[in-house]
C-alpha positions as CSV (number, residue, x, y, z in Angstrom):
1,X,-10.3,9.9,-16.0
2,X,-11.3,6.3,-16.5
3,X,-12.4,4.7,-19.8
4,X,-13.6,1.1,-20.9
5,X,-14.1,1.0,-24.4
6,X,-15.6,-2.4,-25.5
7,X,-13.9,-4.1,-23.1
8,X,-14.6,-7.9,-23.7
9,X,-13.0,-10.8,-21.7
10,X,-14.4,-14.5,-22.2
11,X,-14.0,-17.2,-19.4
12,X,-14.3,-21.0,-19.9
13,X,-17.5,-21.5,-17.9
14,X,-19.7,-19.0,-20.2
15,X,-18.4,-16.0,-17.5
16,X,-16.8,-12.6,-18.3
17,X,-17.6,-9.2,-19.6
18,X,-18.6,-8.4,-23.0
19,X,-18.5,-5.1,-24.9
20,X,-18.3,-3.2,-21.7
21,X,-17.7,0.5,-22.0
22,X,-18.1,2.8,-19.0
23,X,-16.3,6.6,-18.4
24,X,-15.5,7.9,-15.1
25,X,-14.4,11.8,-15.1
26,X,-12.5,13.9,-12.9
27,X,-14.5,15.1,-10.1
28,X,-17.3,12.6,-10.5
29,X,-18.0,9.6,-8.0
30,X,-19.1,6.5,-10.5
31,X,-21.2,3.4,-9.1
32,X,-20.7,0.3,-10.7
33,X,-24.0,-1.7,-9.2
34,X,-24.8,-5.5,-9.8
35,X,-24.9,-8.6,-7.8
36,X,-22.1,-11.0,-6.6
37,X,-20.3,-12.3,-9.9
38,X,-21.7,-10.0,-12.2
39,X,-18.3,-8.8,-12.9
40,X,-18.0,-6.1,-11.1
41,X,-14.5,-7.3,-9.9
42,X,-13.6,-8.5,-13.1
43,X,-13.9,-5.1,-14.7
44,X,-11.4,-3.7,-11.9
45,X,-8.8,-6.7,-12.3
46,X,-8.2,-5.3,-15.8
47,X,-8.0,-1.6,-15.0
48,X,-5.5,-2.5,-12.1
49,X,-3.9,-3.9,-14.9
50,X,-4.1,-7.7,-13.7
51,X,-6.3,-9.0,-16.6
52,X,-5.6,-8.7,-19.9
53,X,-8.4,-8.2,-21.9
54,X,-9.5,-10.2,-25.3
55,X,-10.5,-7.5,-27.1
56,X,-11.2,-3.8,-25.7
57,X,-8.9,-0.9,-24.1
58,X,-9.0,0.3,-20.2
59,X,-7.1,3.4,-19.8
60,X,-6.8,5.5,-16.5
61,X,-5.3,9.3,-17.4
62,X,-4.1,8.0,-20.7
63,X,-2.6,5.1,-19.8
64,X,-3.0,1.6,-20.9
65,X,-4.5,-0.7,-17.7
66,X,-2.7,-3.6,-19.4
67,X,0.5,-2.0,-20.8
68,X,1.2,0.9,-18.4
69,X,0.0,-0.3,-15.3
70,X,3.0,0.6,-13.5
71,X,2.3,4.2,-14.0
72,X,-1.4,3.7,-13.0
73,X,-0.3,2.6,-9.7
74,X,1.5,5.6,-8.8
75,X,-1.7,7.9,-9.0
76,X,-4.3,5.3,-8.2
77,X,-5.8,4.7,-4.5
78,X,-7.1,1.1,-4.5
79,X,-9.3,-0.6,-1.6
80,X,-9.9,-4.3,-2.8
81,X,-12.7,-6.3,-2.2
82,X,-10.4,-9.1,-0.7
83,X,-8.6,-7.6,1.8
84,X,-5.4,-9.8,3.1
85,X,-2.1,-7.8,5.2
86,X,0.4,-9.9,6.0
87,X,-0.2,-11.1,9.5
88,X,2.8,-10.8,11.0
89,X,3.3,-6.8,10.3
90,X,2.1,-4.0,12.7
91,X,-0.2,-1.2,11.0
92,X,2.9,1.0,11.2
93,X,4.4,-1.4,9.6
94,X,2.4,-1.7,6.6
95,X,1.6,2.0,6.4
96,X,5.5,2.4,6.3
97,X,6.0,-0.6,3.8
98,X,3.4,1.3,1.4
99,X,4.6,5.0,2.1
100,X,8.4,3.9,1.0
101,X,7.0,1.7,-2.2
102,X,5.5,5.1,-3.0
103,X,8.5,7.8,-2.0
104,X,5.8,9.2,0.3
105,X,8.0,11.4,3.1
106,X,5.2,13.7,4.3
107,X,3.2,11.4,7.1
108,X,0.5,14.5,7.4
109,X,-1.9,13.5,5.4
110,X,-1.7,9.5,6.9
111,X,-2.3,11.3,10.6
112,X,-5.1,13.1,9.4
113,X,-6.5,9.8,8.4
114,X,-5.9,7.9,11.3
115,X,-7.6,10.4,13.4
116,X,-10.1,10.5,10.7
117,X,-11.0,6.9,11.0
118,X,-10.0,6.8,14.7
119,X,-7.5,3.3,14.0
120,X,-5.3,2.1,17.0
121,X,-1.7,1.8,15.1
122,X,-1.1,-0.4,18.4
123,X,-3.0,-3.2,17.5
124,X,-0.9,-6.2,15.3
125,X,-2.8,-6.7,12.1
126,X,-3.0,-10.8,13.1
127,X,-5.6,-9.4,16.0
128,X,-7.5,-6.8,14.1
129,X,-11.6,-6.9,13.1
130,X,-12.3,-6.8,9.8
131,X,-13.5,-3.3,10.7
132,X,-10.1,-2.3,11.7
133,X,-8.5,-4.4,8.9
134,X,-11.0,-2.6,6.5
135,X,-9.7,0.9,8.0
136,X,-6.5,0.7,7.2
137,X,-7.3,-0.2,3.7
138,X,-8.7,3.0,3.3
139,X,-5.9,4.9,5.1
140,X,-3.4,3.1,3.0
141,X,-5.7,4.0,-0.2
142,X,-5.7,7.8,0.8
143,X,-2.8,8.5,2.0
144,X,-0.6,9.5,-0.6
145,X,-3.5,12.1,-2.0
146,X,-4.1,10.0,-4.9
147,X,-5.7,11.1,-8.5
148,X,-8.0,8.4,-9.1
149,X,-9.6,6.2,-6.4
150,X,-11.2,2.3,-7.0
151,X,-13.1,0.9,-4.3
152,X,-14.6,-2.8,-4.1
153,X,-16.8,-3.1,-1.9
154,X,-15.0,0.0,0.4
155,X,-17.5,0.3,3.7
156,X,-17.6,-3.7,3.8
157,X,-17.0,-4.2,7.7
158,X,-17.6,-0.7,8.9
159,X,-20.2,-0.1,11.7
160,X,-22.6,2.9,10.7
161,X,-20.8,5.9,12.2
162,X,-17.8,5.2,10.2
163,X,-19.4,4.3,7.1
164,X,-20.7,8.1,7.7
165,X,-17.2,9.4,7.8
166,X,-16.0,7.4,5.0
167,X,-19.0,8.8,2.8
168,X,-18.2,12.4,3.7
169,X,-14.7,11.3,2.8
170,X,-15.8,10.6,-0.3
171,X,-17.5,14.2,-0.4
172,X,-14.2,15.9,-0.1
173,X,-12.3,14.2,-2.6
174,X,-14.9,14.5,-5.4
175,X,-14.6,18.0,-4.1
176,X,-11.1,18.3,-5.2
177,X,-11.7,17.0,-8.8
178,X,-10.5,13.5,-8.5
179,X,-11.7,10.6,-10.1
180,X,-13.9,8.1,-7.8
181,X,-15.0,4.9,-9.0
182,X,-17.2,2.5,-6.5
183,X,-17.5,-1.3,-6.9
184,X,-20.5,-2.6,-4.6
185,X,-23.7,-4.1,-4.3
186,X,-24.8,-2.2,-1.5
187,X,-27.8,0.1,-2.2
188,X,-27.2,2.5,0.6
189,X,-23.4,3.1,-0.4
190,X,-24.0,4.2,-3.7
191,X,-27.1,5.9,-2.8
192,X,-25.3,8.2,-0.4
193,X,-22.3,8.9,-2.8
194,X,-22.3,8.0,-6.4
195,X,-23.2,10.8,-9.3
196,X,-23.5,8.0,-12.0
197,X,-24.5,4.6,-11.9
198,X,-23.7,1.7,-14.3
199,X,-26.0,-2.0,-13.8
200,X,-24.1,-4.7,-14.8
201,X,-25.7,-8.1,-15.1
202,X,-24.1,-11.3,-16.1
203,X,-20.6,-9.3,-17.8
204,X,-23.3,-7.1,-19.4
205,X,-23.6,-3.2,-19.1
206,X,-27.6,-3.1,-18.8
207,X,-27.6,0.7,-18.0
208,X,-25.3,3.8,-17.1
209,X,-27.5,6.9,-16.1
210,X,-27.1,9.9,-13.3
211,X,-28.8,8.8,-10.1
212,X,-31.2,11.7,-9.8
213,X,-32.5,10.8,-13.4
214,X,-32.6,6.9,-13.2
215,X,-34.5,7.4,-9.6
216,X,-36.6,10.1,-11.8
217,X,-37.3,8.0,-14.7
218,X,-39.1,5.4,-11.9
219,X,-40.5,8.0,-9.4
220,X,-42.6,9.3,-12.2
221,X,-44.1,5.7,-12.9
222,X,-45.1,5.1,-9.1
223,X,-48.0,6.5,-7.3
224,X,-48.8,5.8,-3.3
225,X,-52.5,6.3,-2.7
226,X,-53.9,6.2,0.5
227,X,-57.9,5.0,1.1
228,X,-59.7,5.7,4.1
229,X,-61.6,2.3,3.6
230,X,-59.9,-0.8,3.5
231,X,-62.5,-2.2,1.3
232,X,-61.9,0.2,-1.0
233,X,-58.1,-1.0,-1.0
234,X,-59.3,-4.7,-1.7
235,X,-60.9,-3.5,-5.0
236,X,-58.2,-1.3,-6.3
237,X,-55.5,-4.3,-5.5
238,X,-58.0,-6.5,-7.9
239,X,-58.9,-3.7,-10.1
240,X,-56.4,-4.7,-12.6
241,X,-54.0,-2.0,-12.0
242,X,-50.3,-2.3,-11.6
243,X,-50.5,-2.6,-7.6
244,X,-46.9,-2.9,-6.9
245,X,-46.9,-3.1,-3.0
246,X,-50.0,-2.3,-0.4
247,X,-50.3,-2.6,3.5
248,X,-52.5,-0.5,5.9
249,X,-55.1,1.6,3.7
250,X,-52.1,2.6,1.2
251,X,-51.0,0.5,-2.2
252,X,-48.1,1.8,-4.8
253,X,-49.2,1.6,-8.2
254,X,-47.4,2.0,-11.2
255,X,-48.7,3.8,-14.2
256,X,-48.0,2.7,-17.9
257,X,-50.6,5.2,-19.7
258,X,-52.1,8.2,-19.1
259,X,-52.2,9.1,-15.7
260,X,-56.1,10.5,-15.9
261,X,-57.2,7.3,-17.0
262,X,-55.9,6.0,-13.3
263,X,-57.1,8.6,-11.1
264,X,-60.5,8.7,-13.1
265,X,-60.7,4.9,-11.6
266,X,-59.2,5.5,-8.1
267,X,-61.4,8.8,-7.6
268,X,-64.2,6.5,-7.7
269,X,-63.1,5.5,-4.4
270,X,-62.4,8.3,-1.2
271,X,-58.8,9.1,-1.1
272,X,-57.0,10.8,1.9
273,X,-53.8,11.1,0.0
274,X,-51.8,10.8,-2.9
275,X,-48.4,11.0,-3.1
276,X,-45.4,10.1,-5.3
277,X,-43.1,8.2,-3.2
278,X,-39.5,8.5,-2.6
279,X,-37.3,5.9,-5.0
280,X,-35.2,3.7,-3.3
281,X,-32.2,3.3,-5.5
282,X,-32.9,-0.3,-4.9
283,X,-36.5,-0.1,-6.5
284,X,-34.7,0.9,-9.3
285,X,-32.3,-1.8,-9.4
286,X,-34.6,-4.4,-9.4
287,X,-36.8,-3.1,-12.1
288,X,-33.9,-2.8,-14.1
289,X,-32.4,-6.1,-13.7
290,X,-36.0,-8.1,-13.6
291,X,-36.7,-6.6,-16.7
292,X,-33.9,-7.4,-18.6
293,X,-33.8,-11.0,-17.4
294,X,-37.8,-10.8,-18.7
């Protein structure tokens, strides 16, 4: 398990986190969602044990981030947002290196991952993508069957058919109880994998809900109603309803009272449809984060 409680780390320029708690259980894949130095990467600094905090405790299975990190690392699986190999190594080479830091002697479990992920061990890491580069990241994360996992920005790099493989990856390790934490700001990879989601804005924990309830909570405010006039359209836009988005004959409108008082005013008009439309975890992001910043 992973736990942040009031973890609060203050940088010169104004930066940082502050009072930032967060729990990650076994079994459960966590998104940690916000924009490019939010903190996102700050937060998993100090529970690799690389930052010591101000004030505040990060512990993974018991242990102290700061004080114990040595003991972290043997049960942790880390893919970093940065990723840098030393050039002049092989993959073998590094997959080797890592395997022998670990006392890893079984090499089944690396095969399995290599085929997985299809890598060519051939290639010299100097004159790999940084989709191949970003491969054996995750091999090297995996390999050793680890208890918790930590991913920055994990399918950064990956064309779409392995970012499908990594996600059901993903499946299959929350499906043997470990611990899964996910670092990104990419809608589409926490939409596909994470239970939970935490916002963080500007060091700040703005929210930390399950998906299917945070895309709820919105889904139940939005309503896409289609017209079969576009006049009709034109009047609801400058009705003074909340018309979020329209094109064609359809609008989205989001409801902050009762919803008879709004389809008493749009059944005024002919309607052909009326639908509640699918969230977008990204719709949800933004309403979050506007509104806070409001």
């Amino acid at each position: 398990m992973i736990q942040i409680d009031h973890l609060t780390k203050k940088f010169p320029n104004q930066k940082g986190l502050f009072d930032v708690s967060i729990q990650v259980d076994m079994g459960q894949i966590f998104g940690y969602l916000g924009p490019n130095g939010a903190g996102k990467s700050t937060t998993i600094r100090h529970l690799m044990g690389y930052m010591q905090p101000d004030t505040g405790k990060a512990t993974i299975n018991g242990y102290d981030c700061w004080e114990e990190s040595d003991k972290i690392h043997s049960i942790l699986g880390y893919v970093p947002g940065e990723i840098a190999f030393v050039e002049g190594m092989t993959a073998v080479d590094f997959l080797d290196a890592m395997a022998g830091m670990r006392n890893l002697k079984s090499t089944t479990r690396r095969k399995e991952l290599i085929e997985t992920f299809d890598l060519d061990m051939r290639v010299p890491i100097r004159k790999m993508s940084k989709g191949m580069k970003q491969k054996l990241a995750i091999i090297n994360a995996f390999m050793h069957d680890p208890e918790v996992i930590i991913l920055d920005e994990p399918s950064s790099g990956l064309d779409p058919l392995m970012q499908k493989t990594f996600v059901d990856l993903l499946h299959k390790e929350k499906s043997k109880g470990k611990t899964i934490l996910i670092s990104s700001h990419i809608f589409s990879e926490l939409e596909d994998t994470a239970d939970t989601i935490a916002i963080i804005r500007k060091g700040r924990i703005i929210t930390v809900q399950e998906l299917s309830l945070l895309k709820g909570e919105m889904a139940a405010n939005r309503y896409e109603v289609e017209f079969y006039r576009q006049e009709d359209l034109q009047t609801i836009v400058h009705s003074g309803l909340d018309v979020q988005s329209h094109s064609g004959n359809k609008a989205v409108i989001s409801v902050d009272r009762e919803i008879s008082e709004i389809l008493e005013q749009i059944s005024q008009y002919p309607i052909k449809a009326l639908d509640i439309p699918r969230q977008r975890l990204e719709d949800v992001f933004m309403k979050y984060y506007y509104d806070e910043e409001a």
